[in-house]
N, C-alpha and C positions, 0 to 999 in steps of 0.2 A: 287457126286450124292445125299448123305444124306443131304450134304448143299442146294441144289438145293430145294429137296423136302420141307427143313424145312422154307427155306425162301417162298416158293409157300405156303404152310400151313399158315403160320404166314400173309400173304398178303391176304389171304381170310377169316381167322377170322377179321381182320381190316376190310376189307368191309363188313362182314355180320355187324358186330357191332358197322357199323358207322348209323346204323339205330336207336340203342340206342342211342348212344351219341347225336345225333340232334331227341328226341325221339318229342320234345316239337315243334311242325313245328303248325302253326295258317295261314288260311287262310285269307289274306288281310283283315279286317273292314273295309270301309269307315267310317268316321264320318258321321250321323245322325242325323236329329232333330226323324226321327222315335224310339223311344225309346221302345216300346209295348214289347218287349223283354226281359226287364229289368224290376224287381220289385222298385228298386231307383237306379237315378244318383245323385251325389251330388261332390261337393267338401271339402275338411277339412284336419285337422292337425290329423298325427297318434300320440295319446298320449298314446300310451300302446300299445306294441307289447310284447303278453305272445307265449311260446312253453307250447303246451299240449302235453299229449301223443298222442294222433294220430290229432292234428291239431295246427295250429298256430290262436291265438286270437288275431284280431287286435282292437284296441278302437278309434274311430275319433272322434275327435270335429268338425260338423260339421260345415259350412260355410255360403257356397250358393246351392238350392235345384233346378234338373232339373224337378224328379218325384219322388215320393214314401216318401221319408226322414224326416216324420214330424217333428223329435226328434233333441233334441242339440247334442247327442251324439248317435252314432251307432257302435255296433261292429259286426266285421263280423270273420267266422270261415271257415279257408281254410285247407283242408284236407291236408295230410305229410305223406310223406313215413313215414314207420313205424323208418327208422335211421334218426333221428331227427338230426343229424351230418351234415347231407348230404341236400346239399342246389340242389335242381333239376332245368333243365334249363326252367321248365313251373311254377316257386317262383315269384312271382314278385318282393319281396326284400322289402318288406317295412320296415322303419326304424323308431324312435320314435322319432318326434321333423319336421320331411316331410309333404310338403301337397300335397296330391293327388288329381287326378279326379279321381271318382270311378264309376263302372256300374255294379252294383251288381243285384244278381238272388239270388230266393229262392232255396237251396238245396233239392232235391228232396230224400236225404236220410235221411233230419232230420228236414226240413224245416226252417233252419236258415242261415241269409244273408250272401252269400258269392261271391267270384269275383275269375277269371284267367287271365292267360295272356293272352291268345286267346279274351277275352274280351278289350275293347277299354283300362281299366286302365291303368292308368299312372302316373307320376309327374305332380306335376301344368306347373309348368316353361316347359312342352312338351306340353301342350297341346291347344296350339295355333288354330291348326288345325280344333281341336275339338268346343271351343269357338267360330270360327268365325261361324261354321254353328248351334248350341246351344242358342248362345245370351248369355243372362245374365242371369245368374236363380234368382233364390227368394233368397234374404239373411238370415240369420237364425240370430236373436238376442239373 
């Protein structure tokens, strides 16, 4: 009986907490030429990826500009749990030496550019999808 119960207990903290674990859920994007959502899209190389205390600072060199991007270089600051240890499943993972498509938004707590996952970003080599309904943006020299 005490097995019974422990194993029924143990099966119901797993389903309540399977709502954490997959906490990061994004409803579908399509790709868009509508951009109006978005303060800049651009593509570019991540040259600096720093951990702050409560965010991660990413540095792009930028490339080709969809909207917004005037600059050779943009960084953007994405908020972190406070255990900088811990990589959550809503991280997009950017790495230094990658180039991404980005769709960044103005932060409404500090007003500095920033991106999620729930947003279109991505790797370049994924974003095919996105290109064909985008075109070509403006290259940045």
């Amino acid at each position: 009986m005490k097995n019974s119960l422990l194993v029924l207990a143990a099966f119901s903290l797993l389903l309540l907490s399977s709502d954490v674990a997959f906490a990061c859920r994004c409803m579908r994007v399509e790709a868009s030429a509508d951009l109006s959502r978005y303060a800049a899209v651009f593509s570019g190389k991540a040259v600096e990826v720093t951990r702050l205390p409560t965010s991660l600072r990413v540095k792009f060199r930028v490339e080709s500009v969809w909207k917004g991007a005037d600059a050779k270089e943009i960084t953007l600051f994405l908020p972190r749990s406070s255990d900088l240890r811990v990589i959550s499943s809503c991280d997009i993972g950017f790495k230094e030496g990658e180039s991404y498509l980005v769709y960044a938004f103005t932060s409404k707590r500090d007003g500095t550019l920033t991106t999620g996952k729930c947003s279109r970003t991505r790797k370049l080599v994924d974003a095919n999808e996105d290109f064909a309904v985008l075109g070509e943006g403006q290259r940045v020299e």
